[in-house]
C-alpha positions as CSV (number, residue, x, y, z in Angstrom):
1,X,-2.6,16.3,32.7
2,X,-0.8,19.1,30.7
3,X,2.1,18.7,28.2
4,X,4.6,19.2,31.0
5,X,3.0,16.6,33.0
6,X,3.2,14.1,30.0
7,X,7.0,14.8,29.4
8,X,8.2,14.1,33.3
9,X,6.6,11.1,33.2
10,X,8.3,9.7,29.7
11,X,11.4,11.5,31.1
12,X,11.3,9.2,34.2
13,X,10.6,6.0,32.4
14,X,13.8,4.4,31.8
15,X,14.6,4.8,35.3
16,X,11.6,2.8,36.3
17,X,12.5,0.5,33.6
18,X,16.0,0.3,35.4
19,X,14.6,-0.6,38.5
20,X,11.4,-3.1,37.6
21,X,12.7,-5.1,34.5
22,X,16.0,-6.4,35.8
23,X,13.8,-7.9,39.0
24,X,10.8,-9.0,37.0
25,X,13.0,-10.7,34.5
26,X,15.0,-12.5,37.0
27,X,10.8,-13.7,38.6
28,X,10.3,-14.4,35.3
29,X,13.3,-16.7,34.7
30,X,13.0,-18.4,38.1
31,X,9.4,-19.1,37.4
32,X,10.2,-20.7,34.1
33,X,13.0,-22.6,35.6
34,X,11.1,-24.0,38.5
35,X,7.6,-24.5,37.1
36,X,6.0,-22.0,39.5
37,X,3.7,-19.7,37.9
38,X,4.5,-15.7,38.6
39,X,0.5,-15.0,38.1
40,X,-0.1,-16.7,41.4
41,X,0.6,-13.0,43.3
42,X,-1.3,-10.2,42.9
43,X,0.0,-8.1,40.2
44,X,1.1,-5.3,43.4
45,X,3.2,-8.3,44.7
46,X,4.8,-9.2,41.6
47,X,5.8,-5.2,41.0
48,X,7.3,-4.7,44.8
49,X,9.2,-7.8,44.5
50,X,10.9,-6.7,41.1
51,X,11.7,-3.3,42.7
52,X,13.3,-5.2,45.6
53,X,15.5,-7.6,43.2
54,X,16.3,-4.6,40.8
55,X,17.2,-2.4,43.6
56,X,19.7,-4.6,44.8
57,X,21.5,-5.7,41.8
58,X,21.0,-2.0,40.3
59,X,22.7,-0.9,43.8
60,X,25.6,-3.8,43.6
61,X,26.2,-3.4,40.1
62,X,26.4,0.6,40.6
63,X,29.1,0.2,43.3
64,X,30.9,-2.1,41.0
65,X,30.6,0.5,38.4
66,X,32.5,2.9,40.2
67,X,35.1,0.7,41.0
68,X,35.6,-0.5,37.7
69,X,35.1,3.2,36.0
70,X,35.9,6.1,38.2
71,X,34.4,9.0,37.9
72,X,32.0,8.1,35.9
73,X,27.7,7.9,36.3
74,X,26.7,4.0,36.5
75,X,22.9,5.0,35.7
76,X,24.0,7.8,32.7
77,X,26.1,4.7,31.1
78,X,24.6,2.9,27.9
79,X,26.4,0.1,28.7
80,X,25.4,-0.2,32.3
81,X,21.8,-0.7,31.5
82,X,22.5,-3.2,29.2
83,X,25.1,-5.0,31.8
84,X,21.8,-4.7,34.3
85,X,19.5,-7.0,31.9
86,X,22.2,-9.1,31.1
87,X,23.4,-9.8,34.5
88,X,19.4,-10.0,35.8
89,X,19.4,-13.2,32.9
90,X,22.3,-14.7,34.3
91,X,20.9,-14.4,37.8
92,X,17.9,-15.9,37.1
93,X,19.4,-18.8,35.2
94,X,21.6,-19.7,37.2
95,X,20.2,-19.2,40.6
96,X,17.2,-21.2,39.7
97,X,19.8,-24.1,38.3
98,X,21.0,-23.6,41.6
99,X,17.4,-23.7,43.9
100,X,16.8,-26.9,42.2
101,X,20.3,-28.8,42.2
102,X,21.5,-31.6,44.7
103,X,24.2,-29.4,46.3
104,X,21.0,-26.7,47.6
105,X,18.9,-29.6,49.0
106,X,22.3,-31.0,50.9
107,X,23.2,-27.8,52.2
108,X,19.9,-26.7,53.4
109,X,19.7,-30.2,55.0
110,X,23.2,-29.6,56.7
111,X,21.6,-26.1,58.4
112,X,18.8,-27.9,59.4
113,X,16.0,-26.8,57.0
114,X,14.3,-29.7,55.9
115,X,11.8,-27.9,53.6
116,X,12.4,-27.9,49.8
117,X,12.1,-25.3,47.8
118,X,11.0,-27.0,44.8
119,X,7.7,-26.9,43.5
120,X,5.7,-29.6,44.3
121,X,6.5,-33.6,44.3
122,X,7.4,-34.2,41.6
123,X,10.2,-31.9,41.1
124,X,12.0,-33.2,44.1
125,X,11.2,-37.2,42.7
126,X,12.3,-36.8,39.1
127,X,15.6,-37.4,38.3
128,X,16.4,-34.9,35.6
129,X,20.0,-36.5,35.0
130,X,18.9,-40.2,34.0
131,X,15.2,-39.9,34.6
132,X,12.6,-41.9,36.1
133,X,10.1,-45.3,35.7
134,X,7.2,-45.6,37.3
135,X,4.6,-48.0,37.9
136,X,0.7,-46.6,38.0
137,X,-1.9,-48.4,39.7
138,X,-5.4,-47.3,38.9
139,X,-7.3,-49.3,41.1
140,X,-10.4,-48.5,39.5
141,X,-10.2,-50.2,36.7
142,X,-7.5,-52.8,38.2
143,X,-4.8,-51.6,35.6
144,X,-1.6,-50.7,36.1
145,X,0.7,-48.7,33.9
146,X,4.3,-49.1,33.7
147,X,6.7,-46.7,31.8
148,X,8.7,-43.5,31.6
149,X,7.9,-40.1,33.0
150,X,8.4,-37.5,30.7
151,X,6.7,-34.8,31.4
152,X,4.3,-33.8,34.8
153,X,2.0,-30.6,35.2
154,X,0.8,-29.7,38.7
155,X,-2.1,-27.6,39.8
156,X,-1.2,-27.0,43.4
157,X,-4.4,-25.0,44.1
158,X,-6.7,-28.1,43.1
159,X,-3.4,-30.2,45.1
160,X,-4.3,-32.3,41.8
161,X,-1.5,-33.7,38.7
162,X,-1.3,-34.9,35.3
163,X,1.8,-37.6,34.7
164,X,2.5,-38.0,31.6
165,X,4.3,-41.8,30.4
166,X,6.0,-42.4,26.9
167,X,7.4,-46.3,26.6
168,X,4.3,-47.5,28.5
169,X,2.9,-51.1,29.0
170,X,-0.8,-51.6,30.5
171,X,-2.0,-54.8,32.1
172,X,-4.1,-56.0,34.4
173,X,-3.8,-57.4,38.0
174,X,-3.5,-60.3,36.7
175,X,-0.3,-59.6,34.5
176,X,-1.8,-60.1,31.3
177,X,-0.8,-57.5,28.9
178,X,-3.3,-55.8,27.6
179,X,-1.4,-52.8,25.4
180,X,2.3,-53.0,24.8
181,X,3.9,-49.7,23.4
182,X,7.5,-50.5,25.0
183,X,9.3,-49.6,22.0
184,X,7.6,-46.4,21.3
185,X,8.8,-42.9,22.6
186,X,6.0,-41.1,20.3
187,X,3.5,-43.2,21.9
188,X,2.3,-41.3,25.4
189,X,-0.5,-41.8,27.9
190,X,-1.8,-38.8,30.5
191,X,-2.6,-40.2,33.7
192,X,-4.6,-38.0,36.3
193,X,-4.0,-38.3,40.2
194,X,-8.1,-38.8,41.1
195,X,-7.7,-41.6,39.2
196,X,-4.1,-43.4,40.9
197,X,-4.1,-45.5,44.0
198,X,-0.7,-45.7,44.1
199,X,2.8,-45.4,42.5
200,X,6.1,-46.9,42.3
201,X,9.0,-45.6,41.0
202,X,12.3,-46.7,39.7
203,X,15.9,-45.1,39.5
204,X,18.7,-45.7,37.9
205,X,21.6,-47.3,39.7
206,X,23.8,-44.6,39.6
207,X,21.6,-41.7,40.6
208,X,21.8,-39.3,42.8
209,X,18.2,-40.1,43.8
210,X,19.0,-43.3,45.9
211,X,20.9,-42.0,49.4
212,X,23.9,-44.6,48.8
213,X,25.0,-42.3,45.9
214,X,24.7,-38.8,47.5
């Protein structure tokens, strides 16, 4: 590889940058949002499907462009790469606000898709608006844990999760109280799913969870 060779390739650069970073950002975004790890695909995956997103928002936006400026190059414009990455935020913000929101599950239930596309369980249980109780029962060591989900990690390879409960009270199957930390948000307990027989949980009268409200 020669001089020559060395200055194409830096000459072609912010093209590719054009068309990978607005896609990969919007992945990277959606993955964030929606608690789905982008390092699941192979890295050949990940690149093909920001070219794909990039390709049609850089196309969209392009036509746009022209509409909006005539005459003018879309891809020559500082401001049109700078309009790409901002609009690729937006996109992934929003659209993953949108993947995860009560109107998407009701209108993919209205064209007859009953699959979510939430990741895992958990994301379709919580209520993110008023949040949610829960009762643990560890059969194990006949306990059961009662308090307020605040945070969850699934590993869906493993099919295996981690709840975690703030405002918890322990006692046994015989209701006697054995730790009482009610009162306390800074006071949490992780609770792993080979270890729970089986769990109830609580909403809040007015959400969206319960069918009545919907």
């Amino acid at each position: 590889m020669n001089i020559q060779d060395i200055s194409q390739i830096i000459g072609v650069l912010p093209l590719l940058m054009v068309y990978v970073v607005p896609g990969y950002l919007i992945l990277v975004i959606n993955s964030f949002q929606l608690s789905r790890p982008i390092n699941n695909d192979f890295y050949i995956i990940i690149i093909l499907k920001s070219m794909v997103l990039s390709f049609l928002l850089v196309t969209t936006l392009e036509t746009l462009w022209r509409i909006v400026f005539p005459g003018t190059e879309p891809i020559s414009a500082p401001g049109f790469k700078t309009a790409t990455i901002f609009l690729s935020v937006v996109i992934g913000l929003f659209g993953s606000r949108f993947l995860i929101s009560d109107f998407c599950s009701k209108l993919l239930i209205r064209l007859g898709i009953n699959r979510s596309v939430r990741p895992g369980i958990w994301s379709d249980a919580v209520d993110f608006e008023y949040g949610l109780w829960i009762m643990v029962y560890i059969t194990s060591d006949k306990v059961v844990y009662m308090g307020k989900l605040r945070r969850y990690v699934e590993a869906e390879k493993e099919q295996r999760y981690t709840i975690f409960l703030s405002n918890y009270i322990l006692f046994d199957y015989d209701s006697h109280i054995l730790q009482d930390y009610g009162e306390y948000q800074d006071k949490w307990v992780a609770l792993s799913s080979k270890d729970i027989t089986r769990i109830e949980m609580y909403y809040h009268p007015k959400s969206k969870k319960i069918i009545g409200n919907r």
